[in-house]
N, C-alpha and C positions, 0 to 999 in steps of 0.2 A: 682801304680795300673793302671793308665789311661795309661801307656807306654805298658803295659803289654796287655792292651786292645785294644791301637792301632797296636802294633805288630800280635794279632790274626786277627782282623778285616782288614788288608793287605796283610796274609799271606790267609785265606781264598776267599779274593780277587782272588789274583792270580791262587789259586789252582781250584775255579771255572772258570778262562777262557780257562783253559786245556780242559775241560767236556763240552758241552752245550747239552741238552733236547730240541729238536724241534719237530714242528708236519709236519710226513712225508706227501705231500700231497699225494700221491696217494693210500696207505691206512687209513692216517688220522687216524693214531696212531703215541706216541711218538717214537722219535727215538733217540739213542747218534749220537756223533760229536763229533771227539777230541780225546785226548788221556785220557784211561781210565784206569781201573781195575775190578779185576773178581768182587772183591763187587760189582761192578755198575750193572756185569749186572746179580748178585745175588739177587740181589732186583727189588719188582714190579716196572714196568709191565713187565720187563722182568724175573723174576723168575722162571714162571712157563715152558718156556721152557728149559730152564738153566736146572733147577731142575732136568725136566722129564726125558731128554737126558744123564743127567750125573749118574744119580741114574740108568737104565738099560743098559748103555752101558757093555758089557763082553770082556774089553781089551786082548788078546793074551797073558796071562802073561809070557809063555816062550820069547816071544819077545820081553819082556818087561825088563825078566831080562837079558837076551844078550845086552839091548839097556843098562842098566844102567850104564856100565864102562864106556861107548862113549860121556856120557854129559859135562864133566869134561869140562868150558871153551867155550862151547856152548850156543851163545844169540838166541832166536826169535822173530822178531818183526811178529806180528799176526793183519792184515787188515781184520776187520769184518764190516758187518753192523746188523745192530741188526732188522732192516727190512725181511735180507733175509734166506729163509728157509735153504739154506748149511749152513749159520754160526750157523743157530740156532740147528742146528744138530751137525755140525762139532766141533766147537770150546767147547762144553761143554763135549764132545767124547776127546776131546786134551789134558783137564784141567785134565782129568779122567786119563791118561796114564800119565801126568806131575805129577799130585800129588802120582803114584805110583814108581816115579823115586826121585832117589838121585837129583834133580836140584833146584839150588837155585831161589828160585820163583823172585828173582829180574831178572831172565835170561830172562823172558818173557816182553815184552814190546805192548801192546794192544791200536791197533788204529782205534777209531771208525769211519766210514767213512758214508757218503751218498749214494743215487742214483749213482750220478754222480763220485765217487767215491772219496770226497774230505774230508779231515778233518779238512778243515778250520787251520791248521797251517804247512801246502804244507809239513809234512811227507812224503807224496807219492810221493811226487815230485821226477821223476828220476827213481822209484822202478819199474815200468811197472805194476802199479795194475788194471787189468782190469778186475777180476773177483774176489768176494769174497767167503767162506774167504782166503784169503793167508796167508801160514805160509811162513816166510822168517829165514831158518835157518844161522849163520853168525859165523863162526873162526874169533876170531881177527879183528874184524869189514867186513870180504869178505864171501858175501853169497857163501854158500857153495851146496845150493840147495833150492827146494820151492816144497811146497803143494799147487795145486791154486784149486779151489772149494772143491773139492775130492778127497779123494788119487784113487792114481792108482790099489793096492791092497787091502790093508787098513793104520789107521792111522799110525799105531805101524811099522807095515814092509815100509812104504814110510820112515818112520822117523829112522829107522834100516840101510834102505839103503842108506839115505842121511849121514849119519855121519859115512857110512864106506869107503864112496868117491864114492858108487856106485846109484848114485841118479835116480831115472825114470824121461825121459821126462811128465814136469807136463801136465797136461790140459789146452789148448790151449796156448801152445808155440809157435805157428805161428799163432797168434793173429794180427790182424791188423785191429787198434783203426777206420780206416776212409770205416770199409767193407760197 
């Protein structure tokens, strides 16, 4: 029994130093860091935007089911912050078209970041995240295209046209970190 107890009491260890809850200073509300999942930010304080966004969003469904054949094999790593008003729009708009699709919800991978854009376990390291949220669409581990704040059109037709090899240049592609 006491094996069994130190087994959960280590495995919960770790699984919390994936996730951490800080308080953002500049609105002095909490925020994640780390890598997460939708439970997290299904739950207060973040729910009620979650909720709102996802429950009125009106996905395209013709382009929804044109997208469905194209997931097969398709990962995204999704760089939010839960501070900022795109993701709090955008990402729950995403969940809304993922969950209307054939994809294996292990396909998604969600990383919460900061201000400054960090996750405290350098994920972003390399990725060019300088605007949230980005969606990083990936074949066989090679991004194949990105959503960075907003789609270009909307979410469904950026995400149509990323997985038929014909991706739009995202928002601020010529981005340059030292403007």
């Amino acid at each position: 029994m006491r094996f069994i107890l130190l087994i959960t009491l280590i495995t919960v260890h770790l699984i919390s130093q994936d996730l951490k809850m800080v308080t953002d200073q500049k609105i002095e509300t909490p925020i994640l860091i780390g890598i997460g999942t939708r439970l997290d930010i299904e739950r207060s304080p973040y729910d009620q935007w979650f909720l709102e966004e996802y429950e009125t969003y009106e996905a395209d469904n013709d382009l929804v089911n044109a997208t469905n054949d194209l997931v097969g094999g398709i990962e995204v790593e999704t760089f939010i912050g839960t501070w900022c008003q795109d993701s709090q729009r955008e990402v729950p708009r995403f969940f809304k078209i993922f969950d209307q699709l054939s994809w294996d919800p292990g396909a998604m991978r969600l990383i919460m970041l900061d201000r400054d854009k960090k996750s405290g376990q350098n994920i972003e390291d390399g990725k060019d995240i300088h605007h949230v949220p980005t969606f990083i669409f990936l074949k066989n581990g090679t991004e194949i295209g990105r959503i960075v704040e907003s789609p270009i059109e909307s979410l469904e037709e950026d995400m149509f046209n990323i997985l038929i090899g014909s991706p739009s240049t995202p928002h601020y592609s010529d981005w340059e970190k030292n403007r």
